[in-house]
Structure formats: structure tokens, C-alpha cells
C-alpha positions as CSV (number, residue, x, y, z in Angstrom):
1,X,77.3,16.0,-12.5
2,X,76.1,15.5,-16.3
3,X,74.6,12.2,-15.5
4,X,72.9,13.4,-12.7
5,X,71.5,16.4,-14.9
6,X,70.7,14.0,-18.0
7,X,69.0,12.0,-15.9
8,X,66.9,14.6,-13.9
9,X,66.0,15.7,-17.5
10,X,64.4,12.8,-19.1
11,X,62.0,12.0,-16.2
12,X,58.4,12.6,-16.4
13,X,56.5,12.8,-19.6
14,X,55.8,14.9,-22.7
15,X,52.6,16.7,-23.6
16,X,52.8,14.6,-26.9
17,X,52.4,11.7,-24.3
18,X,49.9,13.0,-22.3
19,X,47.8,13.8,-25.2
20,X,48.0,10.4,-26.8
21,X,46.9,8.5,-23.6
22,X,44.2,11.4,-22.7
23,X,42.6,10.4,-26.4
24,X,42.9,6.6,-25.9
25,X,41.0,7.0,-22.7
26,X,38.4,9.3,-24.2
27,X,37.7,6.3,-27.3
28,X,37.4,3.6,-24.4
29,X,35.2,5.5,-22.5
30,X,32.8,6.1,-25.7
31,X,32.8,2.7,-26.4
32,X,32.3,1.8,-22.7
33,X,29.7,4.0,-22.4
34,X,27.8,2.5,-25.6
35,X,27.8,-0.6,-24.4
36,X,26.9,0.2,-21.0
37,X,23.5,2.1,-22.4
38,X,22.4,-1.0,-24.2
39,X,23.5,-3.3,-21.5
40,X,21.5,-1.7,-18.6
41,X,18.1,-1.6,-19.9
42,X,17.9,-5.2,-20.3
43,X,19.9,-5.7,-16.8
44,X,17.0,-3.7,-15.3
45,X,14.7,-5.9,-17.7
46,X,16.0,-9.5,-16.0
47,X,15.9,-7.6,-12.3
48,X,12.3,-6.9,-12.6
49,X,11.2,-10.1,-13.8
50,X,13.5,-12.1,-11.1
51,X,11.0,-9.9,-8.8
52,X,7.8,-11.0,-10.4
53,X,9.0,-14.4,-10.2
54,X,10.2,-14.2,-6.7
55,X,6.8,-12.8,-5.5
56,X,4.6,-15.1,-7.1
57,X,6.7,-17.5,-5.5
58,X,6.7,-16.2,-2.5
59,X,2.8,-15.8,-2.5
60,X,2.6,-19.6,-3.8
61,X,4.4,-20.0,0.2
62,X,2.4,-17.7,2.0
63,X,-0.5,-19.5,0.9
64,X,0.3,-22.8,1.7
65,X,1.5,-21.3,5.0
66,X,-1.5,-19.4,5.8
67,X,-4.1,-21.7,4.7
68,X,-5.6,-18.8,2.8
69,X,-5.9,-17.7,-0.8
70,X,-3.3,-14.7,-1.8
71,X,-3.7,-12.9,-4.7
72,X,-1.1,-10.5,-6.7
73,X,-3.4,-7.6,-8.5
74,X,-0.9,-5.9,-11.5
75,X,-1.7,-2.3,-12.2
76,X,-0.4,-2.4,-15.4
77,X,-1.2,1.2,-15.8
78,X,1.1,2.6,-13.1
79,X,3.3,-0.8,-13.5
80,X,2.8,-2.1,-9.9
81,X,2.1,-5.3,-8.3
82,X,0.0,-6.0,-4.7
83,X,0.3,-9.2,-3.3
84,X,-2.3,-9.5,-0.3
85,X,-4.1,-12.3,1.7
86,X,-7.8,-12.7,-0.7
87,X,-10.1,-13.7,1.8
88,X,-13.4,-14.2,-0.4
89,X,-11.8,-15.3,-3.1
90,X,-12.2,-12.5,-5.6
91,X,-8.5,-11.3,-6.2
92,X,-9.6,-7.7,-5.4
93,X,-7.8,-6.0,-2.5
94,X,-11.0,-5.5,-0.7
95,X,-11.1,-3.4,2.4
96,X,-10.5,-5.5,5.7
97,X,-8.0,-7.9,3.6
98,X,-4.5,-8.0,4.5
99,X,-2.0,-6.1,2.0
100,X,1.5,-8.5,2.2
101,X,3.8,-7.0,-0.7
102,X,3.6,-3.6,-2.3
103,X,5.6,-3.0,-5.1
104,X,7.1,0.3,-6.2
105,X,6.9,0.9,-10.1
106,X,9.1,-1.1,-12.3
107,X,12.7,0.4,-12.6
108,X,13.4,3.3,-15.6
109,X,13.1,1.6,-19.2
110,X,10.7,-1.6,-18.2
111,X,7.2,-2.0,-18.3
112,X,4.1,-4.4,-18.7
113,X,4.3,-5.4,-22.2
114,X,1.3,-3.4,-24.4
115,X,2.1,-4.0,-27.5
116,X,-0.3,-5.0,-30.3
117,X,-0.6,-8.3,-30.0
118,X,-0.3,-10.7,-32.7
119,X,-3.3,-13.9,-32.9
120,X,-3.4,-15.1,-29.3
121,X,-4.0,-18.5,-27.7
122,X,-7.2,-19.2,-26.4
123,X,-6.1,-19.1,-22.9
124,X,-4.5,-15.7,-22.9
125,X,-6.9,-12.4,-22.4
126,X,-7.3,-9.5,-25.3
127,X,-8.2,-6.3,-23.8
128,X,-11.0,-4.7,-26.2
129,X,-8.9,-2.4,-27.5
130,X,-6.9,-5.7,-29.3
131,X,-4.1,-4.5,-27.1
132,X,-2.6,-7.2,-24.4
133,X,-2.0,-5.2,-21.2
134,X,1.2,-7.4,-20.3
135,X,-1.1,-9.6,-17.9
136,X,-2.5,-12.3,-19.2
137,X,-4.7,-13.7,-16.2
138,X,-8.2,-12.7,-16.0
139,X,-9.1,-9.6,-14.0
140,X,-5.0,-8.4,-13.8
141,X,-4.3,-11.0,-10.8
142,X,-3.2,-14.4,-10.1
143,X,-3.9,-16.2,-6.9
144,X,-3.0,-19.3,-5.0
145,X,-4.9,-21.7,-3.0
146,X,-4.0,-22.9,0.9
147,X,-2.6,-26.2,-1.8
148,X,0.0,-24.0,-3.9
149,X,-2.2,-24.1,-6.8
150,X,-3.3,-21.8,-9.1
151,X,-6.6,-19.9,-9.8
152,X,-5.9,-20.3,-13.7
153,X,-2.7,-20.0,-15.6
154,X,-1.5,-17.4,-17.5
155,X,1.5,-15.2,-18.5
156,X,3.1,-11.8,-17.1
157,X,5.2,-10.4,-19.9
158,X,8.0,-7.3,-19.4
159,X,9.2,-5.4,-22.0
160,X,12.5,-3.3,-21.8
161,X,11.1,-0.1,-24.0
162,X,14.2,1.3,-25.2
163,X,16.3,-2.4,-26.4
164,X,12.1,-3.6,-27.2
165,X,13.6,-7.0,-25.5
166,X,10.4,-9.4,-23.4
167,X,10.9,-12.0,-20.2
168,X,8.1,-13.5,-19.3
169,X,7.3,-15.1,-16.0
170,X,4.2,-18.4,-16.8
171,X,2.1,-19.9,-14.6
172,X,1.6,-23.3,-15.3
173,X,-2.0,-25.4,-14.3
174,X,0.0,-27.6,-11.6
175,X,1.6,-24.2,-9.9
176,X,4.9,-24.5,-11.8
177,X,6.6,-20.8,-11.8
178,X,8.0,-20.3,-14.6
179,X,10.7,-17.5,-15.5
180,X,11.7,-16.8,-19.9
């Protein structure tokens, strides 16, 4: 009947335990969470760029498919993107012109890339201000012709505000998509 009574007694644990594992938790979770908060701003980063590429792809396709020009205007004001069928050419969503894609804004912590901008290439656009809006194709849009091609090259560069990290997505002369 001792044994039974010893044994009965040493089961469970002691608040001394329970305190030591509550803290070693508690550490994990600070470090987990400081990693996590610099590690989702440039996860939201990559996502939005995979969608910029994805939908200039996807416009270089509907193009060729439709045997029209379509155009992706970028509002880099309220950070959205309109990809729509440009009829005369213009890469303005003009009234009567078929809107394809609308884009929400970009996700929390990632936007078009305004920062000063240091000397630029001659093919790349200055706003007057000096400041590069994050588009870098004349008039804010890039379009495609019924062939895949481009109307003009240029860049669209995302910035993650809080990490200051940039991926760009390049448009190359020959239609080459281009994720960085």
C-alpha cells in the first residue's frame, strides 16, 4: 500500500516545472514572432510581384488570342493595376473598351516604388517632380500587340515599405517577362 501511495504522489508536475516550460515558450514565441514580422512583408512583397508578372503574362496571351492590343494601366496612386482589351491603341481605358482584370490594391506593406530616384537610364520615365512613380513605361501602361510584343519596354518596381526591399518585373523589346 506504500508503493501504491509513493507512486500516486510523484505523478504530475511541479509549479517550478510549469513555470520553467511556461517561460521557454514565452522566449520562443518572442523570437518567433520577430522573425515572422520581418519575414511577412517581403512574403507579401514576392506575392505581389508573382501577380504583376502573372498578369502581364496573361495579357501577353490574351492578346495573341484576341488579335487585339491589351493594355495594363497602373494607378500607382491608389496601387492598382487594369488590364483591358485597348481598341485604338492608346492604353487608356476608354469608354466602350472591354475591362479584363481589375486588381484590388497591393496587399498591407507593398507599394509602387516612389522613391527618389538616383541618375536613370535613358529609357526609363522621371516624373517632373524627379520622383519615379514605380512605372517606368510611358503614360503608366504597358500593352501588347495581337504578335505578343510589346508597345515599349520598361520596368514595374515594388517596394516592401517597412523591410525597404524592391522586385521588379522588366519588359524586354522582344516581349520577354521578366521577374527580379
Amino acid at each position: 500500500m506504500n508503493v501504491e501511495k509513493l507512486q500516486h504522489r510523484r505523478a504530475g508536475f511541479t509549479l517550478v516545472e510549469l513555470m520553467i516550460v511556461v517561460a521557454i515558450m514565452g522566449i520562443l514565441a518572442g523570437i518567433a514572432f520577430s522573425l515572422m514580422r520581418n519575414w511577412l512583408p517581403n512574403m507579401r512583397l514576392r506575392g505581389a510581384t508573382r501577380d504583376v508578372y502573372s498578369v502581364m503574362q496573361r495579357a501577353k496571351a490574351e492578346a495573341i488570342e484576341r488579335g487585339a492590343n491589351v493594355a495594363i494601366a497602373y494607378n500607382t496612386v491608389a496601387n492598382t493595376y487594369t488590364m483591358f482589351v485597348d481598341v485604338n491603341s492608346n492604353r487608356l481605358l476608354d469608354a466602350g473598351e472591354i475591362s479584363l482584370l481589375s486588381s484590388g490594391p497591393m496587399p498591407d506593406g507593398v507599394a509602387f516604388d516612389n522613391r527618389p530616384a538616383p541618375p536613370l537610364p535613358a529609357t526609363e520615365v522621371k516624373g517632373a517632380d524627379g520622383i519615379v512613380d514605380g512605372v517606368s513605361f510611358a503614360g503608366n501602361a504597358v500593352a501588347f500587340t495581337p504578335r505578343g510584343l510589346p508597345v515599349g519596354t520598361g520596368t514595374v518596381a515594388l517596394l516592401a515599405t517597412t523591410t525597404g526591399r524592391q522586385r521588379t518585373v522588366t519588359v524586354s523589346i522582344a516581349g520577354r517577362v521578366r521577374m527580379q
